[in-house]
N, C-alpha and C positions, 0 to 999 in steps of 0.2 A: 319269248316272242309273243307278239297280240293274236291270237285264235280266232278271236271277233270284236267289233265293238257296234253298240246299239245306241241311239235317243232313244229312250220310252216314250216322253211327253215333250221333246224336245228344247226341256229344260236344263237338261244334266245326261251325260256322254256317261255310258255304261265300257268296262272295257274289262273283255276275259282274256286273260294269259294260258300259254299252252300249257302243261303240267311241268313241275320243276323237280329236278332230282332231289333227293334227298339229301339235305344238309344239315348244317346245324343255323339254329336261326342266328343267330349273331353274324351271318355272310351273306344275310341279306340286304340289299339296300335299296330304296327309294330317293329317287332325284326329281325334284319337282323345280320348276321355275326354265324362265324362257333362255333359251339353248338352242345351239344349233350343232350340224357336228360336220365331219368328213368322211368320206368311208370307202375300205377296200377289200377286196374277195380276194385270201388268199389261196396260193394253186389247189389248196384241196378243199374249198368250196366253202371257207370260214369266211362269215362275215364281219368285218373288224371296221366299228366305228369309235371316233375320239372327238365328246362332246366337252363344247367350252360354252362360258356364258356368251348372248347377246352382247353383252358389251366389251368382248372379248374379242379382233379378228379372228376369225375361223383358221386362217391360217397359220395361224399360231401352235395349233393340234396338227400341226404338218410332220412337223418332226418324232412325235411319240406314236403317231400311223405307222409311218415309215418301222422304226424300230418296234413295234409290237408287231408287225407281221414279218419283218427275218426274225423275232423270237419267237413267236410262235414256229414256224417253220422250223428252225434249230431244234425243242423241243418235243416236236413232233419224229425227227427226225432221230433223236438221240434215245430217245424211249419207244422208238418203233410203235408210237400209239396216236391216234388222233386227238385233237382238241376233245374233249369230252361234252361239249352244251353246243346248241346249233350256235353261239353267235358270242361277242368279245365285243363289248360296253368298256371303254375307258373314260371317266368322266375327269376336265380339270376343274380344279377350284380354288383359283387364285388367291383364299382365304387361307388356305392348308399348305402353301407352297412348298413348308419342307418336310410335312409331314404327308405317310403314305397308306392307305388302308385297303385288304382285298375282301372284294366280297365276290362271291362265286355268281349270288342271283341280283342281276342288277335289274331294275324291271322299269 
């Protein structure tokens, strides 16, 4: 999640991240370009958003909300353990449609 974000000279947007667990870098990912998303707090205080492109309706990311927060939940439930990161980034990318990728730090 964003910690802070600054203008210096009000040329270029400065933006610090909170610290991230320790992964391996290969489960890292960056998503740049214009996006919007949906988003829902599941009962144990996770926040679960599911971003698609602009030129995507939004409502289209309705149905993988829905099912990542009763899987989350399932999971949480089944390993008697919490979601491990404050928050649950799904990104679609109508490019990649049958293919799937996890990355742990989505930022």
């Amino acid at each position: 999640p964003i910690e802070c974000s600054w203008r210096p000279d009000g040329s270029y947007k400065v933006v610090r991240f909170t610290p991230t667990p320790v992964m391996c870098t290969y489960l890292v990912a960056l998503i740049i370009g214009p996006l919007h998303y949906l988003e829902q707090v599941t009962k144990t205080g996770l926040c679960v958003r599911v971003y698609v492109p602009t030129a995507v309706p939004v409502e289209q990311g309705g149905f993988v909300l829905e099912l990542a927060v009763k899987a989350v939940a399932f999971w949480e439930r089944f390993f008697e353990f919490p979601f491990p990161l404050p928050k649950l980034d799904i990104v679609g990318v109508p490019e990649l449609s049958a293919l799937g990728m996890e990355n742990v730090g989505c930022q």
